[in-house]
C-alpha positions in Angstrom: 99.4 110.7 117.6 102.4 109.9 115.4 100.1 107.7 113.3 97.1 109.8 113.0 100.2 112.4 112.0 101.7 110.3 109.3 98.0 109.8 107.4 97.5 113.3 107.1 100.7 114.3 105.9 100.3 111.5 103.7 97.8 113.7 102.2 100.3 116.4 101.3 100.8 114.2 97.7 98.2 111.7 97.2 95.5 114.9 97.3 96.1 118.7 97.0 98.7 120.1 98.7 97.2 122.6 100.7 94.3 120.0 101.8 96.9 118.1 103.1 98.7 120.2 104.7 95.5 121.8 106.4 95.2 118.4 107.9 98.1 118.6 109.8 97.7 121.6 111.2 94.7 120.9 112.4 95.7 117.8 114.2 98.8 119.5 116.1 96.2 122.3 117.1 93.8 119.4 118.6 96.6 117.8 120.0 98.0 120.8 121.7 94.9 121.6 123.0 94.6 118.6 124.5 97.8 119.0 126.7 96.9 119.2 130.3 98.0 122.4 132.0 100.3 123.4 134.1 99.8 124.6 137.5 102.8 126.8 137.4 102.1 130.5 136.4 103.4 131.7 133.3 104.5 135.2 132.6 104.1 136.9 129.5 106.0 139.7 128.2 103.7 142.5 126.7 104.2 142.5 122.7 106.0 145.2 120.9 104.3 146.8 118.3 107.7 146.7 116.0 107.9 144.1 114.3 111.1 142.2 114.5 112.6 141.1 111.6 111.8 137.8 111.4 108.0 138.4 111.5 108.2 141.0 109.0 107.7 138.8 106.4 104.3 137.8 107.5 102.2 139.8 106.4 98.5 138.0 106.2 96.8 135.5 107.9 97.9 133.2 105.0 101.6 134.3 105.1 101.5 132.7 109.4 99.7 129.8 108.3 101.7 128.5 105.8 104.8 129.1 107.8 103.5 127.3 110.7 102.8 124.6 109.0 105.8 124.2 106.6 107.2 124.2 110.6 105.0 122.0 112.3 105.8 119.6 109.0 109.4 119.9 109.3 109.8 119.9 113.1 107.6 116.0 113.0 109.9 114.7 109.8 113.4 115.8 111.8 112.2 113.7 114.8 111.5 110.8 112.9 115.3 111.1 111.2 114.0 111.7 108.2 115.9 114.0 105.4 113.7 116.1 103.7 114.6 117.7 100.5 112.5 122.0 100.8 113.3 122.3 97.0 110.9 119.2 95.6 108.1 119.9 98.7 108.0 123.6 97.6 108.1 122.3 93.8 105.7 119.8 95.0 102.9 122.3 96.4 103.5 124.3 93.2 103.3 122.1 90.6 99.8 121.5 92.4 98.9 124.9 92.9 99.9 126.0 88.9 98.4 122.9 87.4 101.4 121.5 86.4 102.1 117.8 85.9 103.7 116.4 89.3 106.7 114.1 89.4 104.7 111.2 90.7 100.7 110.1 90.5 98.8 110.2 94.0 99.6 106.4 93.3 103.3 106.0 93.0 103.2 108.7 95.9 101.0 106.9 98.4 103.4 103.5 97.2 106.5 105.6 98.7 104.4 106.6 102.0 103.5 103.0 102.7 106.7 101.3 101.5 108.5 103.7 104.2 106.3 102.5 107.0 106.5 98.7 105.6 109.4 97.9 103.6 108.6 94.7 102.7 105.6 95.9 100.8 108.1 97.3 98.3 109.9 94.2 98.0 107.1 92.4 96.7 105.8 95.6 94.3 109.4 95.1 93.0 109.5 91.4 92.5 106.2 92.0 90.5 107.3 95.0 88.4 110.2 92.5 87.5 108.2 89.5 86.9 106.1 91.4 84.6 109.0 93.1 82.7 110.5 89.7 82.0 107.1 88.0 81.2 106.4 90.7 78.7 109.1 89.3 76.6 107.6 86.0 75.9 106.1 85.5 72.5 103.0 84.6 73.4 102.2 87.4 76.1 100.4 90.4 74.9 100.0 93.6 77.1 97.5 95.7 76.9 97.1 99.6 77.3 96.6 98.9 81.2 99.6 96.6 81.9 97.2 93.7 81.8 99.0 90.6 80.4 97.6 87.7 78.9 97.9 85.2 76.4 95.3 82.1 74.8 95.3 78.8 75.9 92.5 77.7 73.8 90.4 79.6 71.9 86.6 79.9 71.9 84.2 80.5 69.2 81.4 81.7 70.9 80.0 85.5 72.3 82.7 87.5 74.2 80.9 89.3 77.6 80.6 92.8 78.1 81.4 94.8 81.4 78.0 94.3 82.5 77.0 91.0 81.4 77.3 87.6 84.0 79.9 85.1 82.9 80.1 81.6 84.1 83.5 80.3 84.8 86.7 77.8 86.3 90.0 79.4 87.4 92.8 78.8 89.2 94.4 81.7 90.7 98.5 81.8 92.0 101.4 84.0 92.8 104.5 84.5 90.8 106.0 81.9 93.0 103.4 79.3 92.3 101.3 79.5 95.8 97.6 79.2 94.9 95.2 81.0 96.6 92.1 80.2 95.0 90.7 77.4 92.9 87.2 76.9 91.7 87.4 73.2 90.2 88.2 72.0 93.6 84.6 73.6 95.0 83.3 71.3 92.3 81.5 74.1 90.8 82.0 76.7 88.3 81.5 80.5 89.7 79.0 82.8 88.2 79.3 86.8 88.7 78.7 90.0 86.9 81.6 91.0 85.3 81.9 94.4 86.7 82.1 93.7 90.3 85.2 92.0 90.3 88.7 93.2 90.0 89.6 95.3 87.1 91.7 92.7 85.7 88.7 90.1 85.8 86.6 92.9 83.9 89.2 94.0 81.3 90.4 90.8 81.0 87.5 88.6 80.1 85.7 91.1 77.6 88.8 89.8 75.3 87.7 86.2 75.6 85.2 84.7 73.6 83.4 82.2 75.4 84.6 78.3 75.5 88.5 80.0 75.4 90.6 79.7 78.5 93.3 82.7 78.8 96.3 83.1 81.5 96.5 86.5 83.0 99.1 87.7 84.5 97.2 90.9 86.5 99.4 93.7 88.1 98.4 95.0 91.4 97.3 98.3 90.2 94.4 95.6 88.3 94.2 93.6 91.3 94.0 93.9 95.0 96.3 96.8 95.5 98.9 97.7 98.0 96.8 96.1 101.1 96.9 93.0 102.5 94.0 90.5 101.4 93.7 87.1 103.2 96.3 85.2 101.7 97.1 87.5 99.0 100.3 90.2 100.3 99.7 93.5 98.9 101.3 94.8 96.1 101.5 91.0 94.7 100.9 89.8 90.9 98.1 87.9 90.1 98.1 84.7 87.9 94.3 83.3 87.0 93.8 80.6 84.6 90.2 81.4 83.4 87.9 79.4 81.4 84.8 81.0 80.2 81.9 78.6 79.6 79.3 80.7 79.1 78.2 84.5 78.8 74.6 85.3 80.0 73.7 88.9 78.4 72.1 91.5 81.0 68.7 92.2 80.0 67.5 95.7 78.5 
């Protein structure tokens, strides 16, 4: 329950606020309908027709939705110790609901959700932020628009590929910390692929080179695999790829 919870009201940021918060309403209502039922009797008291002050406010349909959820929200946060700050979520909501321009991207929030449920996510999306920042200041690594760094080994003479061309490669792929996950001279045969099925890294990345060059990329995570887990690649983890391109075969038409 608590997990099904937690993805919804993950919702409440990476999407539209009242989407999200739709979502968990709907999943307490399931949930407490699912409760079995007492065999006790219950007695009701019949319901005044004045309204008491505290209902007064509600005045639509609307008005007792959004309060019961803003509750249901706040009641699940409190038991799971968590301090919630009602200025930012109501600043939150509206800065969605006016159009304005949040204080995070659905990205950077969705990083705080799943850095609070696994902190050592975030330790490796901040060893890589600080890898990078460092990296950026050698003379020989460029950065481009996307946070994709590189920088020549050897430069080629020949055609440079576009997105939906096949290139023909060798690399060598690593983590900051030199661990190499994947290596394509040891197979004892260059890899062939369309360029735009690969990570966004691999398909920014290589349109720079002109075929015959070899390039070092250094690829953030955002260009890479993420914040998940993939084999032996942790999420949130910088990418290092020594690529050589050895040839470029054009897509046809």
């Amino acid at each position: 329950m608590r997990i099904l919870l937690f993805l919804a009201l993950n919702l409440l940021i990476m999407k539209k606020c009242i989407a999200g918060v739709i979502c968990v309403f709907i999943i307490l209502n399931s949930h407490a309908q699912k409760k079995p039922t007492t065999t006790k009797p219950v007695t009701t008291k019949p319901l005044t027709t004045k309204p008491t002050t505290q209902t007064s406010t509600l005045k639509t349909e609307a008005d007792s939705m959004s309060y019961a959820i803003g509750l249901s929200v706040a009641n699940f946060y409190s038991q799971q110790g968590i301090k919630l700050n009602s200025t930012l979520i109501t600043k939150a909501c509206n800065d969605v609901l006016e159009n304005k321009k949040p204080l995070m991207t659905e990205e950077q929030a969705n990083l705080v959700f799943m850095c609070h449920s696994n902190p050592q996510l975030c330790s490796y999306v901040k060893a890589g932020e600080s890898f990078l920042a460092e990296n950026k200041k050698k003379p020989n690594v460029k950065t481009t628009p996307s946070g994709l760094q590189y920088e020549v080994l050897k430069q080629g003479t020949g055609i440079k590929p576009a997105a939906i061309d096949t290139v023909v490669v060798n690399y060598v792929g690593t983590l900051t910390n030199g661990t190499e996950f994947d290596n394509s001279y040891k197979k004892g045969t260059p890899i062939s692929f369309p360029l735009n099925r690969v990570i966004k890294g691999w398909t920014e990345g290589l349109q720079l080179m002109p075929a015959g060059s070899k390039y070092k990329f250094y690829v953030p995570y955002q260009l890479g695999y993420g914040l998940n887990n993939d084999q032996t690649i942790p999420g949130g983890s910088v990418l290092i790829f020594e690529v050589e391109l050895l040839d470029v075969k054009k897509a046809k038409g």
